[in-house]
C-alpha positions in Angstrom: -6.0 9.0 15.4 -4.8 10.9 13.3 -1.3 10.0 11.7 1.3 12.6 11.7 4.2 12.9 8.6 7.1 10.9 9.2 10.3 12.3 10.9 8.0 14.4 13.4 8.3 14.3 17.2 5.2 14.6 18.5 2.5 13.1 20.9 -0.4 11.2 19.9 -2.5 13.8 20.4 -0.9 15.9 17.9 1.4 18.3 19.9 4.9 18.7 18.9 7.7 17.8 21.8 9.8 20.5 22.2 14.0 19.2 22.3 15.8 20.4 25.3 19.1 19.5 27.3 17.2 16.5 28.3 19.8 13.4 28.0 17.0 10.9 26.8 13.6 11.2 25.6 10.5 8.6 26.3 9.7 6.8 22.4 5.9 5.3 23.0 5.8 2.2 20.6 2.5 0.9 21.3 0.0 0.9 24.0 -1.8 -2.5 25.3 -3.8 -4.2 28.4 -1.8 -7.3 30.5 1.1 -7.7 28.2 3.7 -9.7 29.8 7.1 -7.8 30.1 9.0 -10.7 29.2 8.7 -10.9 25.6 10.1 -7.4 25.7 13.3 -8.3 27.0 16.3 -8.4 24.3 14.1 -6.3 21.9 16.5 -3.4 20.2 14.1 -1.2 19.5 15.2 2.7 18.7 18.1 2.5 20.8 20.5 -0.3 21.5 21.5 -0.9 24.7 18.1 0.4 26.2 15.3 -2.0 27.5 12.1 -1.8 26.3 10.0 -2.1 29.2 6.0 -1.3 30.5 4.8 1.9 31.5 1.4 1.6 33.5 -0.6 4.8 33.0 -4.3 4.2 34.6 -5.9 0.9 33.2 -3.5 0.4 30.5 0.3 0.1 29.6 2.6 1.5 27.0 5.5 0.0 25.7 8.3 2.5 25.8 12.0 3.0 25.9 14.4 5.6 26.7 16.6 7.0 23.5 18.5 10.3 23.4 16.9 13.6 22.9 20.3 14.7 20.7 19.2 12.0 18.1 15.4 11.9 18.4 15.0 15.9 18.4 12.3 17.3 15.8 15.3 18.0 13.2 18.1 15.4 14.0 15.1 13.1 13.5 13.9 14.7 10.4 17.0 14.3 8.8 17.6 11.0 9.7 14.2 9.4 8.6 15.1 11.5 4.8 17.7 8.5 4.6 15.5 5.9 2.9 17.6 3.2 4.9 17.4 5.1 8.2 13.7 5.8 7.7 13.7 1.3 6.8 15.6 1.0 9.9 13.6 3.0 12.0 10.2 1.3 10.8 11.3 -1.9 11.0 12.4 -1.8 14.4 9.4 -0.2 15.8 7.5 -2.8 14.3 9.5 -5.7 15.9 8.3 -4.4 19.3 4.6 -3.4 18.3 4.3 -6.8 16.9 6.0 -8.9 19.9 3.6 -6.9 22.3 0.5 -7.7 19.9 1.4 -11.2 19.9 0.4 -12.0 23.9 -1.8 -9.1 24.2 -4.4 -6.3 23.0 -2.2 -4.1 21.3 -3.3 -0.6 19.4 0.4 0.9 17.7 1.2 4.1 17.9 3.1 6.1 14.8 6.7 5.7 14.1 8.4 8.6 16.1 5.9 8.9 18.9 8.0 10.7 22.0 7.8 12.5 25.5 10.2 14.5 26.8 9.7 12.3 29.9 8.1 9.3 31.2 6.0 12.0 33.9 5.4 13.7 30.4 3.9 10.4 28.3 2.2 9.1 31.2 -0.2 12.5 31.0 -1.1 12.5 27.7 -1.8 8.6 27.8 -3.8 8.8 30.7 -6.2 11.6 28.6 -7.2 9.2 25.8 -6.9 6.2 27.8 -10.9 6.1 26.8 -10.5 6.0 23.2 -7.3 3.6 23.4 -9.6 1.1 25.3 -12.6 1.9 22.5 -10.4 0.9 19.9 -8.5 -2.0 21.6 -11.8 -3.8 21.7 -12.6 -3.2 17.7 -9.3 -4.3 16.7 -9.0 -7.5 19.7 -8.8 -11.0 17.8 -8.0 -9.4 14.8 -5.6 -9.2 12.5 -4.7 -7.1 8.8 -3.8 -8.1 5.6 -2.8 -5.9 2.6 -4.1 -6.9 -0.5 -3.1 -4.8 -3.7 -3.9 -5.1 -7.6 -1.7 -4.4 -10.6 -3.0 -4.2 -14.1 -0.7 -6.6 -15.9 1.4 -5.9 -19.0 -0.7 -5.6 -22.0 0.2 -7.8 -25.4 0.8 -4.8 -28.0 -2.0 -4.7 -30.7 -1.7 -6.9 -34.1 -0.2 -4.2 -36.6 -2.7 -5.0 -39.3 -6.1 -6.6 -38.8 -5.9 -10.3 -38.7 -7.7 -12.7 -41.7 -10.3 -15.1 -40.6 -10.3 -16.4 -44.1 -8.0 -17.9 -46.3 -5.9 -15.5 -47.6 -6.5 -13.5 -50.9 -5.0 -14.5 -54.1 -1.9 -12.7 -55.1 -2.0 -10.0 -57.9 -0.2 -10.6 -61.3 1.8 -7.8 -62.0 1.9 -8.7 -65.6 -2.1 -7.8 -65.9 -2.6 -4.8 -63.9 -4.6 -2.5 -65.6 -4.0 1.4 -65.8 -6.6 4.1 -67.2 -5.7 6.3 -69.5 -5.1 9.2 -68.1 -3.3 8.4 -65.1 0.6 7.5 -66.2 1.8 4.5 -63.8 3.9 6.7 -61.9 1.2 8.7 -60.7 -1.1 5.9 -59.5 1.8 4.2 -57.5 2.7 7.8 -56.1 -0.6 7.8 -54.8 -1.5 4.3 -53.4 2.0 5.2 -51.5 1.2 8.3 -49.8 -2.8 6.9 -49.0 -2.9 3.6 -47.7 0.4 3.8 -45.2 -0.8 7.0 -43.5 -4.1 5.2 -43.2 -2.9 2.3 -41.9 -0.5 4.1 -39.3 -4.6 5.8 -38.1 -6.0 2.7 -37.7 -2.6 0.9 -35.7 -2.9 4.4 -33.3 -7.1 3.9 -32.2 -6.6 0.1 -32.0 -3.7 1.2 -30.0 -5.6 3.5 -27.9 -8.7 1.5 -27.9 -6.8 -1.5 -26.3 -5.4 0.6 -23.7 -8.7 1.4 -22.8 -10.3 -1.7 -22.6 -7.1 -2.8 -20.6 -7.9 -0.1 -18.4 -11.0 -0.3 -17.5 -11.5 -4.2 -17.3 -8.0 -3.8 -15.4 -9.9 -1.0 -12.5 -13.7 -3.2 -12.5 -11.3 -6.4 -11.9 -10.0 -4.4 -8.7 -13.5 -2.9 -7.7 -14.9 -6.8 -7.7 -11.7 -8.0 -5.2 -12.4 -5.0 -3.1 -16.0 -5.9 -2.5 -15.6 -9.8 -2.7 -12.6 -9.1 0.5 -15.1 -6.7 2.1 -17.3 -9.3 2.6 -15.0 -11.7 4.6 -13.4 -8.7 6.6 -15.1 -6.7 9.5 -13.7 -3.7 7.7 -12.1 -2.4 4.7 -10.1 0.7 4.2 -8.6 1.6 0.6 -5.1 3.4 0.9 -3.6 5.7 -1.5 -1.9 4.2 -4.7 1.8 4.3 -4.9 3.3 5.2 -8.3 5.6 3.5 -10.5 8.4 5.3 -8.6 7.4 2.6 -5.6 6.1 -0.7 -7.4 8.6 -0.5 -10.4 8.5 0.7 -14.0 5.2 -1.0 -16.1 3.9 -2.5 -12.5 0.8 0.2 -12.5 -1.6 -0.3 -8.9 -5.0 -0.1 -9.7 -5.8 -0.9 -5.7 -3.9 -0.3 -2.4 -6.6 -1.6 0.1 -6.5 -3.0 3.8 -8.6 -5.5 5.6 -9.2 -6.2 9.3 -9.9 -10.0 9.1 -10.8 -12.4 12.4 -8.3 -14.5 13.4 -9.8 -17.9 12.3 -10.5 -16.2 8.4 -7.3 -15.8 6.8 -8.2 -19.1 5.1 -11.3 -17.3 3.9 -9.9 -14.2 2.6 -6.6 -16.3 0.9 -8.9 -18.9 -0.9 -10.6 -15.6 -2.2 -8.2 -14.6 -3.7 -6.8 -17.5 -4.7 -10.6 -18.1 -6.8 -10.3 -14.7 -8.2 -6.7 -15.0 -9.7 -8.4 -18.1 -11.6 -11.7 -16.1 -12.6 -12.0 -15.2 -16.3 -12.0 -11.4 -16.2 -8.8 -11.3 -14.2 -6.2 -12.3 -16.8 -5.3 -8.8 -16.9 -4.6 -8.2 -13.5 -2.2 -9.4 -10.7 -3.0 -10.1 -7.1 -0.6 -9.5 -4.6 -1.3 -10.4 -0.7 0.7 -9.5 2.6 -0.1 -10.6 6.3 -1.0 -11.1 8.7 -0.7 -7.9 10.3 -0.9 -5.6 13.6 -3.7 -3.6 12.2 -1.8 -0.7 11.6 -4.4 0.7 9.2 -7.8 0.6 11.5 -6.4 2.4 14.6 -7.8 5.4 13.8 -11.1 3.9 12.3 -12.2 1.4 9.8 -14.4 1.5 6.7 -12.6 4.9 5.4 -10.9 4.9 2.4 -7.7 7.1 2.5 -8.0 9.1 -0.4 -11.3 10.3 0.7 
């Protein structure tokens, strides 16, 4: 399924809904098989006041409620979701219904802002990919996600001068330094002065760079090895695109951003992974950071794809 831009009205197969005079609009949450309406009831969803309730289209149900058309039009609603609280809102309340239908039954979620001009309307559509909702349904059944992501840590800055091993060199007597000459001792002191500080400030700017490097790269292997050591435990994996510093915070760099769609029974597995990892020489430079368990938001349009790809 293919996941359309936040802010967008538009059906899951891709098609925009077109606003009219209509006073309300159908929102489609999610769609599941023999969820019990009764853990819907009280739920807020998009629009207080308005029960989220079943709608049977062929084998299946969706969970949907009615909200006005004026707020939940293709602009009103882009403009509102360019609020980063409204578009927090918005998310989290969607995913307080997904995830109360996903706990008592099958449950595939459909993208936030998922709406029908009318229940007639939604009922249509659904009942055309009521195949492929069942098909994936049964991958993601007695499953569950967890987000696992990896940071390189903050680096110690290099030493500013190489550091002795030995013990450390006898001091010069100034009283016995000896000159050539023809060099005056003005001109030798010019010169050690304008040498040895310019190459020292070389040598502080490559082991500079060099360390970087090395951070970086033992930093991106350290991420590769927790992406295949999770795969392992999961029944899929699916690496999401990187958020910059602009999302995790200034210095937090994300060297992984990946998914995993884990059998309920594992989450022991894939924790005390992690947990072994984080203890692992070669991941001192890295932090682990784990979220979950999930509605498996990531695999419900497939699994094993990585998002950048």
């Amino acid at each position: 399924m293919t996941r359309p831009l936040p802010g967008a009205v538009v059906t899951p197969g891709g098609h925009p809904a077109t606003t009219t005079a209509t006073a309300t609009a159908t929102y489609v949450f999610a769609v599941c098989h023999g969820c019990d309406p009764a853990v819907l009831t009280g739920l807020a969803g998009q629009a207080a006041g308005a029960p989220v309730r079943l709608l049977r289209f062929g084998s299946l149900e969706a969970v949907v409620q009615d909200v006005p058309a004026e707020m939940f039009g293709e602009e009103a609603l882009r403009e509102r979701l360019a609020n980063r609280a409204e578009l927090e809102h918005c998310a989290r309340a969607h995913h307080a219904v997904v995830a109360a239908a996903a706990g008592r039954a099958p449950t595939l979620p459909l993208p936030l802002a998922t709406l029908y001009l009318s229940d007639e309307r939604a009922r249509a559509a659904l009942r055309e990919d009521e195949n492929r909702f069942r098909s994936v349904m049964g991958r993601i059944a007695g499953r569950v996600e967890w987000g696992v992501k990896v940071y390189a840590a903050p680096g110690r800055p290099p030493p500013t001068r190489p550091e002795r091993t030995g013990p450390p060199a006898p001091a010069a007597a100034p009283t016995t330094t000896t000159l050539t000459a023809t060099a005056p001792p003005e001109t030798t002191s010019a010169a050690r002065t304008n040498t040895r500080p310019g190459h020292a400030y070389l040598d502080r700017a490559r082991g500079a760079r060099r360390a970087r490097e090395e951070r970086q790269e033992a930093g991106l292997n350290a991420a590769a090895s927790v992406d295949r050591a999770l795969r392992d435990i999961a029944v899929a994996g699916r690496r999401l695109r990187s958020h910059d510093t602009g999302v995790t915070g200034a210095g937090r760099v994300q060297l992984l951003n990946a998914a995993y769609l884990v059998e309920k029974g594992r989450e022991a597995d894939l924790i005390g992974a992690v947990e072994l990892l984080r203890t692992s020489p070669g991941y001192e430079r890295v932090e682990l950071e784990v979220t979950g368990p999930w509605v498996p938001y990531s695999f419900v349009d497939g699994g094993d794809l990585d998002a950048d790809q």
